[in-house]
C-alpha positions in Angstrom: 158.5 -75.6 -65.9 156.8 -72.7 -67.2 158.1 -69.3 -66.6 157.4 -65.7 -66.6 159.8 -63.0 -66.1 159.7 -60.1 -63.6 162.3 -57.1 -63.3 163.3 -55.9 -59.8 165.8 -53.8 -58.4 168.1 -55.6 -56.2 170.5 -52.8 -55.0 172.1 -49.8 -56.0 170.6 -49.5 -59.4 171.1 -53.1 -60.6 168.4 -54.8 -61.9 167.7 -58.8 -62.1 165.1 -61.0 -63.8 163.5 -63.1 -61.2 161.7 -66.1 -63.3 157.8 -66.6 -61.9 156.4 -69.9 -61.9 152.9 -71.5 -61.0 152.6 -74.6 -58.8 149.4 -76.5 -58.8 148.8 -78.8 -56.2 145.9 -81.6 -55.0 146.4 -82.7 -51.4 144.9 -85.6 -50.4 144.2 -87.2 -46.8 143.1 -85.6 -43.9 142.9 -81.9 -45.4 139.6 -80.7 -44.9 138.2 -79.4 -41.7 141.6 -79.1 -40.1 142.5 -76.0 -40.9 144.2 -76.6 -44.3 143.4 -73.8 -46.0 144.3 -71.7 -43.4 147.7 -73.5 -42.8 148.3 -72.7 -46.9 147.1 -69.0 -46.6 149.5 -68.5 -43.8 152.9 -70.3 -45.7 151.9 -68.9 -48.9 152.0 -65.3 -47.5 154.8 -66.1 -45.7 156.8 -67.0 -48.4 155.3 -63.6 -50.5 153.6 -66.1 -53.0 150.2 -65.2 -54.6 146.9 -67.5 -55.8 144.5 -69.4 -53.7 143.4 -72.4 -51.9 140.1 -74.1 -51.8 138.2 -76.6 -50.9 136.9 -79.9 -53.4 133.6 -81.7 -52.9 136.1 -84.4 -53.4 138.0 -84.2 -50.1 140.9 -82.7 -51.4 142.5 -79.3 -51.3 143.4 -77.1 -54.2 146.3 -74.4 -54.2 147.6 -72.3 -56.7 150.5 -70.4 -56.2 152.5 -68.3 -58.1 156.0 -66.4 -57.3 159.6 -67.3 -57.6 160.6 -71.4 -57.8 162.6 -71.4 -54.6 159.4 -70.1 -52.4 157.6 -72.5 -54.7 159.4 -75.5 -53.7 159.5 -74.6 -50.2 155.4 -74.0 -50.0 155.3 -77.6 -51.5 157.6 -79.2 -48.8 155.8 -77.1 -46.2 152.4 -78.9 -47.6 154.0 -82.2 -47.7 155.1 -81.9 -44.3 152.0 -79.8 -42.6 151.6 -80.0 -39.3 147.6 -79.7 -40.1 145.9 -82.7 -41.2 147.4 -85.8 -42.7 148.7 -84.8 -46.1 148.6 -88.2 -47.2 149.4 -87.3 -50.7 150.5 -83.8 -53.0 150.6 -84.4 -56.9 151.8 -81.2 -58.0 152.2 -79.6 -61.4 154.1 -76.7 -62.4 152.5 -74.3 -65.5 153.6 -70.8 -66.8 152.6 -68.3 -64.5 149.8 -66.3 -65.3 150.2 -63.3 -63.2 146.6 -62.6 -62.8 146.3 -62.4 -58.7 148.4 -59.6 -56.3 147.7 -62.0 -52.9 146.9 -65.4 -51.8 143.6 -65.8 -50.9 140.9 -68.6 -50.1 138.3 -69.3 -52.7 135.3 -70.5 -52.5 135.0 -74.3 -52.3 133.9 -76.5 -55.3 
């Protein structure tokens, strides 16, 4: 899993790496015009992650997410389990986190 670290102040002075990670994840099924994308801008912000979501000409949906491997793992099982759609299948892939966005947003379909 690729990594990338962030300081943060976690009380009285102390400070703590917090490791940040990128998942990238197809879902396939029923996941478009069901209000995926909004379901996954909704968990990710939830869970204070950043990246995107989109649509594929495909069918499928696209997310990339960045922030700390337990909200990671968490978006995933919140995508595997959506109450929007039928997820009928997520292949996910984690990479090094690039740090490049500041909020999770939908992109423009492909």
């Amino acid at each position: 899993m690729g990594k990338t670290a962030l300081t943060a102040e976690v009380g009285r002075g102390v400070r703590q790496e917090i490791m940040q990670h990128q998942l990238h994840v197809y879902l396939e099924g029923v996941v478009q015009g069901v209000g995926m994308r909004y379901y996954v801008l909704r968990q990710a912000r939830l869970l204070g992650l950043t990246g995107w979501v989109r649509n594929l000409m495909d069918g499928r949906v696209e997310v990339v997410a960045e922030g700390d491997e337990v909200m990671l793992k968490e978006l995933l099982e919140r995508l595997r389990n959506s109450s929007v759609g039928v997820v009928e299948r997520a292949t996910a892939e984690w990479q090094p986190a690039s740090g490049q966005w500041s909020d999770f947003f939908i992109a423009p379909s492909l």
